[in-house]
PDB file as gemmi writes it, atoms N, CA and C in Angstrom:
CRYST1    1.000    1.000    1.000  90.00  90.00  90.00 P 1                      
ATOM      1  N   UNK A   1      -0.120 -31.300   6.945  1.00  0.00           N  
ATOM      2  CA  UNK A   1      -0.874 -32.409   7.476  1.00  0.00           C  
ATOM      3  C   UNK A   1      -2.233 -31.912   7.950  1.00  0.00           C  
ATOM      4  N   UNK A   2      -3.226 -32.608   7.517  1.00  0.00           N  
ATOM      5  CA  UNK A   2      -4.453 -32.423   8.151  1.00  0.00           C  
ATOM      6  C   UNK A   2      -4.918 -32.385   9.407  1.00  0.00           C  
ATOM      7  N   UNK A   3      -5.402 -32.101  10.206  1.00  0.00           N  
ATOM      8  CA  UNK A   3      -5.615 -33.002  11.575  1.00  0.00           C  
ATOM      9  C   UNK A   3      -7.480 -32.656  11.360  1.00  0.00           C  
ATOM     10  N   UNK A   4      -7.720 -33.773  12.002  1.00  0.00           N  
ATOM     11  CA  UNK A   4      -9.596 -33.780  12.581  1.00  0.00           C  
ATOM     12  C   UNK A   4      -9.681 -32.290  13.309  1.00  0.00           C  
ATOM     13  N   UNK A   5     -10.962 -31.600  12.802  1.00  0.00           N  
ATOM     14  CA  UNK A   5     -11.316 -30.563  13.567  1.00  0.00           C  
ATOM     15  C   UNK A   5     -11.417 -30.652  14.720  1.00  0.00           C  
ATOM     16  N   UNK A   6     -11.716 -32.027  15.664  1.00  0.00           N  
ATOM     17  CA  UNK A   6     -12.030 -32.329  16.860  1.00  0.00           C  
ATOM     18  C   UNK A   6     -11.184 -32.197  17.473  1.00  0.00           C  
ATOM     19  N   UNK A   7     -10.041 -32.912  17.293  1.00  0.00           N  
ATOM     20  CA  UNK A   7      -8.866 -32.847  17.892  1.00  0.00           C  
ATOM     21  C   UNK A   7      -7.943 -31.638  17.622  1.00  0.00           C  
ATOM     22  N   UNK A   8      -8.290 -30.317  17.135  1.00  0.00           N  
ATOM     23  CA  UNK A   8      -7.448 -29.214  16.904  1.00  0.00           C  
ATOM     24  C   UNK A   8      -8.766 -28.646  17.984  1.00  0.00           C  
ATOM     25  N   UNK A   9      -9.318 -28.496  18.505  1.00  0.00           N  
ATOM     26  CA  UNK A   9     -10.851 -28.051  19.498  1.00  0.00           C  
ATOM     27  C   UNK A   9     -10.193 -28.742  20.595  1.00  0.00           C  
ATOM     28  N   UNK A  10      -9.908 -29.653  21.169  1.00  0.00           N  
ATOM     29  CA  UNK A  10      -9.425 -30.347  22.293  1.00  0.00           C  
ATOM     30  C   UNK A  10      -7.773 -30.147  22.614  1.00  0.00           C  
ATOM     31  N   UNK A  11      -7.067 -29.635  21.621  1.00  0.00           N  
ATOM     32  CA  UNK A  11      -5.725 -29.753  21.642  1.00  0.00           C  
ATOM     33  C   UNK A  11      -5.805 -27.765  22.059  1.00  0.00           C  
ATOM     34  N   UNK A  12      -6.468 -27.131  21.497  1.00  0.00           N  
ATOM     35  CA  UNK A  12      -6.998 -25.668  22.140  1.00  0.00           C  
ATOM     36  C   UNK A  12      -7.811 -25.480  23.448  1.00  0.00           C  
ATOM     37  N   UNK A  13      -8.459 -26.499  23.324  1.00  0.00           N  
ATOM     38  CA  UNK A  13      -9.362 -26.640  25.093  1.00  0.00           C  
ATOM     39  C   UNK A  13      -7.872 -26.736  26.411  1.00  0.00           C  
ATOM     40  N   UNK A  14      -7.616 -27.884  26.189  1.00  0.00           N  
ATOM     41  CA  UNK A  14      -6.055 -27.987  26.500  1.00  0.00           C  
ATOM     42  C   UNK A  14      -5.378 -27.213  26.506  1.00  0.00           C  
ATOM     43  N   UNK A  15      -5.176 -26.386  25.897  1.00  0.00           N  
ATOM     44  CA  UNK A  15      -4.033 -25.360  25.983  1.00  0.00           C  
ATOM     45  C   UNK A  15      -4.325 -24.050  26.512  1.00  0.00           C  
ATOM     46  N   UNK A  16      -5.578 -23.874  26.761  1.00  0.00           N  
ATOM     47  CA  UNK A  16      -6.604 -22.761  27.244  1.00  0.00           C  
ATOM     48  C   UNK A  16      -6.301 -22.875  28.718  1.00  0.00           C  
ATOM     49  N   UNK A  17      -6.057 -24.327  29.422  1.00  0.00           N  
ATOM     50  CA  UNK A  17      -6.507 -24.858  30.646  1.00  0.00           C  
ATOM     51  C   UNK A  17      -5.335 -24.028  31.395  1.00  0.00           C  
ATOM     52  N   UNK A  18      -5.644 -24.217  32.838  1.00  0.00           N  
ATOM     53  CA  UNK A  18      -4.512 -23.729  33.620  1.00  0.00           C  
ATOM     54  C   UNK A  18      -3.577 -25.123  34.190  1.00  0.00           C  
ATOM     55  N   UNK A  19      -2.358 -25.131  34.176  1.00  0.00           N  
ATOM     56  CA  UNK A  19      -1.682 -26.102  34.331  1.00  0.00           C  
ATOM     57  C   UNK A  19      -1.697 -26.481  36.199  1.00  0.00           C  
ATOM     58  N   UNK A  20      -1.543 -27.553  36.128  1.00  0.00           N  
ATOM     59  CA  UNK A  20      -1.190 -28.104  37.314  1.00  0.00           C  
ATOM     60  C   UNK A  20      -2.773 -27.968  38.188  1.00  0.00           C  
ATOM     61  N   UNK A  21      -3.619 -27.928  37.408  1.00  0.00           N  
ATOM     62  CA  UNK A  21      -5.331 -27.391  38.132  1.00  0.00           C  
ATOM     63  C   UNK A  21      -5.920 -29.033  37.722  1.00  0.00           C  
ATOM     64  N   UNK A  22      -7.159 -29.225  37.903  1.00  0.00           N  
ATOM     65  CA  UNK A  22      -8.495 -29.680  38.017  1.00  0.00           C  
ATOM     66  C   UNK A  22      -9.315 -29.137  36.962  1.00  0.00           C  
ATOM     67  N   UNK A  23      -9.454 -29.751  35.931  1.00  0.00           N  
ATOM     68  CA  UNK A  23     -10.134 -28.782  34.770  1.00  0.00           C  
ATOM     69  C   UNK A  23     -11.562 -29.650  34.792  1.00  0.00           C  
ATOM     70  N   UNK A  24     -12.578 -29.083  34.030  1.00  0.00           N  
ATOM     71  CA  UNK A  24     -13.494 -30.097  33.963  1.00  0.00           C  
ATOM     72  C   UNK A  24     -13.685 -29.714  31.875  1.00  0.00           C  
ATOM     73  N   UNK A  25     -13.540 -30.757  30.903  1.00  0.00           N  
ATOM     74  CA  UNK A  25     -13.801 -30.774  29.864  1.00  0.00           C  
ATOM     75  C   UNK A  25     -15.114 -31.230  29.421  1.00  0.00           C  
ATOM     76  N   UNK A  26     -15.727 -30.363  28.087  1.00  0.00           N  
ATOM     77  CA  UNK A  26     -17.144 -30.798  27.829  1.00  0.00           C  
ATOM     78  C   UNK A  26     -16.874 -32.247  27.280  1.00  0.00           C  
ATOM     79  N   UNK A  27     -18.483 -33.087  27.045  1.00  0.00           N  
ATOM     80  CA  UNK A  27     -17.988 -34.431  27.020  1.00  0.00           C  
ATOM     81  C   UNK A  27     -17.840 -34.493  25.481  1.00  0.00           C  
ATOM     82  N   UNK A  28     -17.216 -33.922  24.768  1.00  0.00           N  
ATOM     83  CA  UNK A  28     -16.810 -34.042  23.421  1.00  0.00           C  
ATOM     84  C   UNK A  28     -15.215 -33.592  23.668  1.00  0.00           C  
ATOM     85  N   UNK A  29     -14.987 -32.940  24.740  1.00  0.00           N  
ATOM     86  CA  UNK A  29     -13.687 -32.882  24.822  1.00  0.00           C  
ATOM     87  C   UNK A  29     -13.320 -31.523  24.221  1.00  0.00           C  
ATOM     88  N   UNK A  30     -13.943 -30.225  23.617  1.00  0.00           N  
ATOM     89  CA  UNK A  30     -14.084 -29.306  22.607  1.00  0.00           C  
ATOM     90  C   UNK A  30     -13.694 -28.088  23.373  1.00  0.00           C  
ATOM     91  N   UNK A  31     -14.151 -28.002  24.904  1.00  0.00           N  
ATOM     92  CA  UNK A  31     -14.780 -27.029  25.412  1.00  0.00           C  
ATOM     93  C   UNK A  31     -14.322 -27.097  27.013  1.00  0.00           C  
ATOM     94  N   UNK A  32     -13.398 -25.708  27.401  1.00  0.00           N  
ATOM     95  CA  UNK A  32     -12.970 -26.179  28.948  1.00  0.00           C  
ATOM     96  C   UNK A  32     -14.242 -25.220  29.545  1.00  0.00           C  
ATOM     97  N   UNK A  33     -14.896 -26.088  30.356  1.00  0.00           N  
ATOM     98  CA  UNK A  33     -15.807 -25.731  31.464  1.00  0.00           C  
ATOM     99  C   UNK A  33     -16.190 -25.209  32.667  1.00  0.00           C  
ATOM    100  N   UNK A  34     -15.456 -25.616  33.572  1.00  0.00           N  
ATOM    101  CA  UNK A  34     -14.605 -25.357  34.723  1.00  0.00           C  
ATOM    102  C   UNK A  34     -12.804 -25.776  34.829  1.00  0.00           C  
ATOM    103  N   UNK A  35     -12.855 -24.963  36.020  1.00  0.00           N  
ATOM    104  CA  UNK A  35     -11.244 -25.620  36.727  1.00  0.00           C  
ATOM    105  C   UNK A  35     -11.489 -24.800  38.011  1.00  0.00           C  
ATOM    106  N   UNK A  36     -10.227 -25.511  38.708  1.00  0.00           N  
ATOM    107  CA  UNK A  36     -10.431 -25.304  39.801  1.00  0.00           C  
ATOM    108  C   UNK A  36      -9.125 -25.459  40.478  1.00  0.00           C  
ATOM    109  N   UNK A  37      -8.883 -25.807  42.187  1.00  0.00           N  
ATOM    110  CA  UNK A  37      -7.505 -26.700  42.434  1.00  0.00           C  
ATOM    111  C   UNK A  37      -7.697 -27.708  42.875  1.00  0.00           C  
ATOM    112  N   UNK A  38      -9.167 -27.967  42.945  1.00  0.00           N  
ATOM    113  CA  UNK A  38      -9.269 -29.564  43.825  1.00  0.00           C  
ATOM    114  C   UNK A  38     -10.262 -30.412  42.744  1.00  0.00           C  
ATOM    115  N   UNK A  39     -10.175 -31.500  42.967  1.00  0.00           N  
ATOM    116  CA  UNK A  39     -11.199 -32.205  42.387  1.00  0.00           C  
ATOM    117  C   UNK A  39     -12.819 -31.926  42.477  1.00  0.00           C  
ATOM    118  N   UNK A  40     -12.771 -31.937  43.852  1.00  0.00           N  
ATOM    119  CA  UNK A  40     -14.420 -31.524  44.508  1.00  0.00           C  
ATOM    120  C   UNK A  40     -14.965 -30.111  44.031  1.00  0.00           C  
ATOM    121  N   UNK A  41     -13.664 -29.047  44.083  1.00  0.00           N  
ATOM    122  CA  UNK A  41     -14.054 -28.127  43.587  1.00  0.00           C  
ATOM    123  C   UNK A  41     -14.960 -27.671  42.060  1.00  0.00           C  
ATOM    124  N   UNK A  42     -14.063 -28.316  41.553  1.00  0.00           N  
ATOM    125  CA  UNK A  42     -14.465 -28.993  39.747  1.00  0.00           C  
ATOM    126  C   UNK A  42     -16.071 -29.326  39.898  1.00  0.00           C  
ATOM    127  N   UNK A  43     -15.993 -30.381  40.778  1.00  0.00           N  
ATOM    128  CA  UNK A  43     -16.964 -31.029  40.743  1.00  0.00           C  
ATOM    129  C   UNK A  43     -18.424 -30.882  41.074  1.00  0.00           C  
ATOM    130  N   UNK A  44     -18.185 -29.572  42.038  1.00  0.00           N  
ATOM    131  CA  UNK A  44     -19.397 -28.990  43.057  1.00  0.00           C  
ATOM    132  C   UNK A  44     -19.350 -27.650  41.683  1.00  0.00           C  
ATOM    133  N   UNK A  45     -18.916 -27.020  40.836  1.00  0.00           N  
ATOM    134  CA  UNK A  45     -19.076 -25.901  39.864  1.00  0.00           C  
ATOM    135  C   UNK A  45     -20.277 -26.642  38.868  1.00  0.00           C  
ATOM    136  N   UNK A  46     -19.485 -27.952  38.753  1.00  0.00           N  
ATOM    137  CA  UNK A  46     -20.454 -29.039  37.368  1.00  0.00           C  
ATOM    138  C   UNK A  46     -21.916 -29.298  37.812  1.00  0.00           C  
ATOM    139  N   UNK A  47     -22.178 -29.564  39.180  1.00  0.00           N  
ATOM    140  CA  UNK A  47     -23.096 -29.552  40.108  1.00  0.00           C  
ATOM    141  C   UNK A  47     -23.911 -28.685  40.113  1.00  0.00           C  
ATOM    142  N   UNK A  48     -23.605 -27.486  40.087  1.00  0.00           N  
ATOM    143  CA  UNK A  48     -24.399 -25.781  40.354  1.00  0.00           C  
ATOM    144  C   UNK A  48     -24.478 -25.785  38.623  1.00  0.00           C  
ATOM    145  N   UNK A  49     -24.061 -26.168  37.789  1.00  0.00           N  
ATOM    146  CA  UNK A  49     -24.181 -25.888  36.381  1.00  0.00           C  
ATOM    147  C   UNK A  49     -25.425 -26.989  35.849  1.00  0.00           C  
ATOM    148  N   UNK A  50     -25.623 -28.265  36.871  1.00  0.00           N  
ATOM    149  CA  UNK A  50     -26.884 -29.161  36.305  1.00  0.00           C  
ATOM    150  C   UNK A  50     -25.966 -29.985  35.389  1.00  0.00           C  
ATOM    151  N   UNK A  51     -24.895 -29.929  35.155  1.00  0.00           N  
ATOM    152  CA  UNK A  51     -23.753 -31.130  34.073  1.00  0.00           C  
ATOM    153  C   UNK A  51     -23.472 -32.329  34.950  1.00  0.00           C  
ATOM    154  N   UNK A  52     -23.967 -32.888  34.194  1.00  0.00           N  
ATOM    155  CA  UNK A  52     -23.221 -34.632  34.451  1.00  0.00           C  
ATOM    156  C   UNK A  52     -22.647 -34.878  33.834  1.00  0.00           C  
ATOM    157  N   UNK A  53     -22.504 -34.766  32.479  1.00  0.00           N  
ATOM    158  CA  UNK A  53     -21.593 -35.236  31.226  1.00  0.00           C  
ATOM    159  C   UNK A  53     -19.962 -35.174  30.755  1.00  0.00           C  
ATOM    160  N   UNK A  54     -19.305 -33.965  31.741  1.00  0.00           N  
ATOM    161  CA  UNK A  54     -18.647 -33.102  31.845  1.00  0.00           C  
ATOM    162  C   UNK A  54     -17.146 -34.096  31.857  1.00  0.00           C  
ATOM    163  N   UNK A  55     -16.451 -34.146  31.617  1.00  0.00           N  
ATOM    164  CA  UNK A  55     -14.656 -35.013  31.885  1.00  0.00           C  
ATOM    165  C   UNK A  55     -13.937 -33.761  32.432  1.00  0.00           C  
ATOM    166  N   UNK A  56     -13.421 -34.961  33.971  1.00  0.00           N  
ATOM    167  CA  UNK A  56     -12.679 -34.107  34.905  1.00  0.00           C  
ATOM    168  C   UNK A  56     -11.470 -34.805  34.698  1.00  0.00           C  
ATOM    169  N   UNK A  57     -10.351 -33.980  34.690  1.00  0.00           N  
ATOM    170  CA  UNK A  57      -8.673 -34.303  34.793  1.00  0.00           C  
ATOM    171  C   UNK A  57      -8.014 -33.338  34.966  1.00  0.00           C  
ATOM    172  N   UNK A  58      -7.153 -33.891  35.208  1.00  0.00           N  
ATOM    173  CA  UNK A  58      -5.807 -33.104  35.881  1.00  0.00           C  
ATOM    174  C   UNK A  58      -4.926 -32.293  34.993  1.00  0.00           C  
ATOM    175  N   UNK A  59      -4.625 -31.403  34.995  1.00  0.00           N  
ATOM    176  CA  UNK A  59      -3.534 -30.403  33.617  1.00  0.00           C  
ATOM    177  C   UNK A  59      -2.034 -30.487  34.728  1.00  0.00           C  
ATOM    178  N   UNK A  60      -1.184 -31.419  33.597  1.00  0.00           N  
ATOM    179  CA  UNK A  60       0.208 -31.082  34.386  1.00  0.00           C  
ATOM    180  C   UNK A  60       0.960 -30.185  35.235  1.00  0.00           C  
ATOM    181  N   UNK A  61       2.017 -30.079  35.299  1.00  0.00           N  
ATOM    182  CA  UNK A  61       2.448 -28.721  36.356  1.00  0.00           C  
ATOM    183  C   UNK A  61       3.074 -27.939  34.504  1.00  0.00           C  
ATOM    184  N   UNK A  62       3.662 -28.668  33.570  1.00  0.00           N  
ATOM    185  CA  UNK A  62       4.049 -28.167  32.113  1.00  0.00           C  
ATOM    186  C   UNK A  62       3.911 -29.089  31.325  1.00  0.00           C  
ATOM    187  N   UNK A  63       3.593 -28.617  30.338  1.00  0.00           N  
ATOM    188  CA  UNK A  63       3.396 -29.524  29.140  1.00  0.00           C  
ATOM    189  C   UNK A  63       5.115 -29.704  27.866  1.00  0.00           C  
ATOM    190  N   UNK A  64       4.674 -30.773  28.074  1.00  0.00           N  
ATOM    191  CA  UNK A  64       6.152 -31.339  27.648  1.00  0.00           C  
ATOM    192  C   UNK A  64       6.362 -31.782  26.239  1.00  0.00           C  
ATOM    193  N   UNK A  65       7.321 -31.790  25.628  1.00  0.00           N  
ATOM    194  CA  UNK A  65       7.034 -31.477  24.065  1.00  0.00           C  
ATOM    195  C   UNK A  65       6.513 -33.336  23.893  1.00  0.00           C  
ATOM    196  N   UNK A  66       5.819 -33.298  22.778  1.00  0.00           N  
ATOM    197  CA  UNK A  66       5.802 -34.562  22.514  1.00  0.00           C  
ATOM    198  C   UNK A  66       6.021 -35.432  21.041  1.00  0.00           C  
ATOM    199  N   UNK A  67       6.875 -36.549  21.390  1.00  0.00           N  
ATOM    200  CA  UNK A  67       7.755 -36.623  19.995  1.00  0.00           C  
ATOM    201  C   UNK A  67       6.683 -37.677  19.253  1.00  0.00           C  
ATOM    202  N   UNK A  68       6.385 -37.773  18.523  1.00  0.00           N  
ATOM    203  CA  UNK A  68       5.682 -38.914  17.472  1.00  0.00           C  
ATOM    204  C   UNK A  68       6.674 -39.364  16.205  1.00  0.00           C  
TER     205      UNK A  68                                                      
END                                                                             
């Protein structure tokens, strides 16, 4: 099966991340940027970096298989 290059870049950004953290993703989703353990933390790194563009979320405590 094929998959979009984009989404094999985001599904690796993801898997790069530290679980159960505050990550901050580039806004293509490609590229983990920061992390942290708090939100603010994330947020004050994106700040000192001059990024606005940046997607902040949460990485589970584990990643859980997923059935399609």
């Amino acid at each position: 099966m094929n998959r979009d290059p984009q989404i094999e870049a985001r599904v690796s950004a993801l898997s790069a991340a530290p679980l159960n953290s505050w990550v901050a993703l580039s806004d293509d989703e490609t590229k983990l940027v920061a992390f942290g353990a708090t939100y603010q933390e994330v947020a004050d790194q994106l700040d000192r970096m001059g990024d606005r563009t940046s997607v902040i979320l949460r990485t589970p405590p584990s990643w859980l298989p997923l059935a399609v």
